[in-house]
N, C-alpha and C positions, 0 to 999 in steps of 0.2 A: 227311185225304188224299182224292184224287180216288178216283173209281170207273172210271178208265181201264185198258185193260189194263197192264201192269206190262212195259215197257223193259229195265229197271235192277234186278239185285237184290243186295241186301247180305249177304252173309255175316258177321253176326257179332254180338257176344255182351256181355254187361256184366252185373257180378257181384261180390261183395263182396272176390273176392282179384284182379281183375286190372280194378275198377272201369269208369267207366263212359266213358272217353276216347273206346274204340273208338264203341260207338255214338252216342256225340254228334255225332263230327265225320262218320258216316254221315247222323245225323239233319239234321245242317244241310246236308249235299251234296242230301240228299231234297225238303227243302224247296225250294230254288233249283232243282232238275228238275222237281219238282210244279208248280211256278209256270209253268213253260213246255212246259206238255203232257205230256211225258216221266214215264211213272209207273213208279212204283215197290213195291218190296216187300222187305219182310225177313226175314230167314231165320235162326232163331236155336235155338238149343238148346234142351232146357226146364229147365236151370238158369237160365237167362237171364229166363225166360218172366214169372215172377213181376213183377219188375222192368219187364219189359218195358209188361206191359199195366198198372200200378199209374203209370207217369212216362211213357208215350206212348201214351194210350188212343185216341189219334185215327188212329194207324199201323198199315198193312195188315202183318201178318206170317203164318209157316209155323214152326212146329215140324221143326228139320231132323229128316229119317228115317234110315235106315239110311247113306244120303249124298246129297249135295247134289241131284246129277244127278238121285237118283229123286224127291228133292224138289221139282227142277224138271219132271219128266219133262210134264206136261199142259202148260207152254211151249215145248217141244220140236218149232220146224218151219221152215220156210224166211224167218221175219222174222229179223234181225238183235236179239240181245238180249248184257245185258251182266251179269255176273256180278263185282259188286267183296267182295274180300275183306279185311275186317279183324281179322283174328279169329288165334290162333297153329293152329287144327283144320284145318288142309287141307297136301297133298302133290304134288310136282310128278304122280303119277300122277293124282290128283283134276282137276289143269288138264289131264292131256289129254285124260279120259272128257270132261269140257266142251267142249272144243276142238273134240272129235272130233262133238258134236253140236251143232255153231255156235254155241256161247256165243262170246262175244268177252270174257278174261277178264284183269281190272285187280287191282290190289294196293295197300294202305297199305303202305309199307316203311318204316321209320324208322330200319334201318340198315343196310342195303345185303346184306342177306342172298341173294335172292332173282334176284341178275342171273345166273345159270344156269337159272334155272326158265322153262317156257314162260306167261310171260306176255305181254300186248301190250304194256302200261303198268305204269309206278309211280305211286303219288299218294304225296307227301311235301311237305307246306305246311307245315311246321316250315321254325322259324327255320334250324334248323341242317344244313336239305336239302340245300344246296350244299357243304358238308363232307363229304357221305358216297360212296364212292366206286361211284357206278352204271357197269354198262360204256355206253360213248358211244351204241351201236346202240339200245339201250332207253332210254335218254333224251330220245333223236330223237322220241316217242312217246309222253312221260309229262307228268304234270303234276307239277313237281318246284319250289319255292318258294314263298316268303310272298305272291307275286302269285296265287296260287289258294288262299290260306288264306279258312276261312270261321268264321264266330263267328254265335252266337245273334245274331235280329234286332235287339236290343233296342242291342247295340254299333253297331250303323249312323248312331245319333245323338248317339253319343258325340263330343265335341271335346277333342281330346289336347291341344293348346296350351291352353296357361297354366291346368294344373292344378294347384286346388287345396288344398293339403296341412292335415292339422289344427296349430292351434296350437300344444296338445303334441304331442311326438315321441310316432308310433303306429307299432306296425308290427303288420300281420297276416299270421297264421299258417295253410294249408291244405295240407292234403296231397290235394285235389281231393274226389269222390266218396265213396272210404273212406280208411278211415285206422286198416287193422288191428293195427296194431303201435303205436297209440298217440302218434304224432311231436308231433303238432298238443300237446299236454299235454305233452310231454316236453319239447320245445323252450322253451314258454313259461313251468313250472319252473326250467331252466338260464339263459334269457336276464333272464330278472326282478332277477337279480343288477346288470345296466346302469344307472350312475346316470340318465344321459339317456331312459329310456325312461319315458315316462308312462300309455302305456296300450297294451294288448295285448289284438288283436283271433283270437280262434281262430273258425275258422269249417271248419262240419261241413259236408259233403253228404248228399243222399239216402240211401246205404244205409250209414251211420252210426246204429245205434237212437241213438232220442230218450231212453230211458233213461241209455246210457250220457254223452249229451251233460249230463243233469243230473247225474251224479256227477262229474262232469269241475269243475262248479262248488264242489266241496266240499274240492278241493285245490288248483286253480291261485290264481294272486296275485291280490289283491284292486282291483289295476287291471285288470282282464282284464275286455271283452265277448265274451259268449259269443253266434255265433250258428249258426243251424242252418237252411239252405237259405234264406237272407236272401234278401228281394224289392229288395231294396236293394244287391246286392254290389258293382254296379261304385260303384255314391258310398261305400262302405267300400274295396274298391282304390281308388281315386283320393285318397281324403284321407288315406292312409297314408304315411309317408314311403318306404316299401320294404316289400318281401314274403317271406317264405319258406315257399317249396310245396316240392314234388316236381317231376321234369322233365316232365312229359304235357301236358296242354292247358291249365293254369292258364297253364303258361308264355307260350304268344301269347296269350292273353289279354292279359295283365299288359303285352307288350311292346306290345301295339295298343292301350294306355292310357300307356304312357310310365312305366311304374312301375317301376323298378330289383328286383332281385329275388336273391335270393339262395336257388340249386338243390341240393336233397337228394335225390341219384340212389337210387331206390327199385325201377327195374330195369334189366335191360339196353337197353330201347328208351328210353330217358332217358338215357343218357351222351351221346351227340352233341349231343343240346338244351343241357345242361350246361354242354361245354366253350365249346358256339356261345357261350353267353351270356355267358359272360368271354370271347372272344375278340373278340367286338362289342363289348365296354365297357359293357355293359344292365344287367351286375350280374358275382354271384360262384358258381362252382364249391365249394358247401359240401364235396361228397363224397360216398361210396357210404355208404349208411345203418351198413351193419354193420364198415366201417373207423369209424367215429366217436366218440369220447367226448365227456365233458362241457365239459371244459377245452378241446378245441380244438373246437368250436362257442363255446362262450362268448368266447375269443379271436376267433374270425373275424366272429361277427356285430359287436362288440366295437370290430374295423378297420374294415368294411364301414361303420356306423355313422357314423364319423368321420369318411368318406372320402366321402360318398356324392357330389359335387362331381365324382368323377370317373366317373361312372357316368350318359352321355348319347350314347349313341350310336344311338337310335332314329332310326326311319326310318319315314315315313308308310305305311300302307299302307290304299289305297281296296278296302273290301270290294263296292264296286259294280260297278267294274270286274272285280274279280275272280272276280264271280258270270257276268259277261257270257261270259269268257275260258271259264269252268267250262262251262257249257251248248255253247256251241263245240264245243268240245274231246267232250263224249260224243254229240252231233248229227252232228260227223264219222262217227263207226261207225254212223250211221243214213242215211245220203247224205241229210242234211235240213242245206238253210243255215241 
């Protein structure tokens, strides 16, 4: 990242129990502000810290202090600066010591918690933004749909039509970043029963130990590729016939590749993704993790499987445009065209 003064800062955090979605989709908002002047900086815990500086050694960050404000206090004067949080650590009192010293201060919401709170903006580029119920006044103000969704660069060369698929039926499995509860192994156990399936792709993230990834080989099915932070993931999503993650950021991914998918809600800000994507027709509403047994996963991938013929309801979406929109939109609170 630049050596600019720092515009824009990110609150927030990525960690083995609440993984790494939040600071991804910060990372990739940083990268498209760094490219047009606007710098940035991040602000994160030192749970975080490890993480942080091991998967983005190139990015300026702070160690939050006692709280934000005094971790901002040395940008503290009459320029216009913006503080976006994504993080679950902060409280409508937090927004207004900020307020109160001219931050101008934005939010990820991903499910409508937050429209009483003094924010200016919401940022919600999920599919399922338009399902959730913001009040109209802060909407006027936010950046809210898949037209400000942003994806690592490497998606930008992707070509969604006429993908594709492997000869035998493949389906891979990720629960994104971590996967402490073990689903990614779990699922591929239970679905190996499917006469039609010939090969099953589990795929680990970063704070996933590499050990645990190789004892994973010593019980699942003997069609199973195992990988771990693959340099290759989107040509393994795209020649799968279908996916089942978790509802977080695998999911636009998966949809900005046209990939049908089938969601295991793993928290509360993953139910509106969810339902979006059976209500779009892009895939299926597997369920919340701890309602679940074996037999009805094994039944549902099962249908899903069968059916997948009805499972097309994508919709193109230009991440170029959407980077143009983005820059706009936080250059506004700077009186810069």
């Amino acid at each position: 990242m630049s050596s600019i003064e720092p515009k824009v800062f990110f609150r927030c955090d990525g960690y083995l129990d609440i993984g790494l979605g939040h600071l991804n989709r910060c990372i990739n908002f940083a990268n498209v502000l760094e490219d047009e002047g606007i710098g940035c900086l991040f602000v994160i815990s030192s749970k975080s810290q490890e993480n942080f500086t091991r998967l983005y050694p190139n990015y300026k960050f702070k160690i939050l202090e006692d709280s934000i404000k005094n971790s901002l206090s040395e940008y503290q004067n009459e320029e216009s600066k913006i503080v976006v949080f994504d993080t679950y650590q902060y409280d409508k009192n937090i927004l207004d010591d900020l307020k109160n010293s001219n931050f101008t201060c934005l939010a990820f919401d991903d499910y409508g918690e937050k429209n009483d709170w003094n924010l200016t903006g919401i940022i919600n580029s999920s599919i399922s933004a338009f399902s959730i119920p913001y009040n109209e006044k802060l909407k006027e103000n936010s950046m809210i749909g898949p037209e400000f969704l942003l994806l690592r660069s490497e998606f930008e060369a992707v070509k969604r039509v006429g993908r594709k698929v492997s000869k035998d039926f493949s389906i891979s499995i990720t629960m994104g970043a971590s996967d402490p509860d073990d689903w990614t192994q779990k699922i591929a156990l239970i679905i190996n029963e499917i006469e039609c399936v010939k090969s099953i792709n589990l795929i680990y993230g970063p704070l996933v130990d590499s050990e645990k990834v190789k004892n994973v080989l010593e019980v699942v099915p003997e069609n199973s590729n195992i990988y771990h932070c693959p340099d290759n993931l989107l040509e393994i999503f795209q020649s799968s016939h279908f996916a089942i993650t978790s509802g977080g950021t695998t999911c636009n991914e998966l949809y900005f590749l046209g990939v049908p998918m089938m969601v295991l809600v793993q928290s509360k800000d993953q139910i509106y993704n969810a339902r979006a994507i059976a209500e779009l027709g892009i895939g299926s509403n597997l369920g919340e993790q701890d309602q679940l047994d074996s037999n009805e996963i094994l039944e549902n991938v099962k249908k899903f499987a069968s059916n997948l013929e009805d499972y097309h309801g994508f919709k193109t979406v230009n991440l170029i445009e959407n980077k143009e929109r983005i820059v706009n939109y936080f250059r506004s609170f700077f009186n810069e065209s």
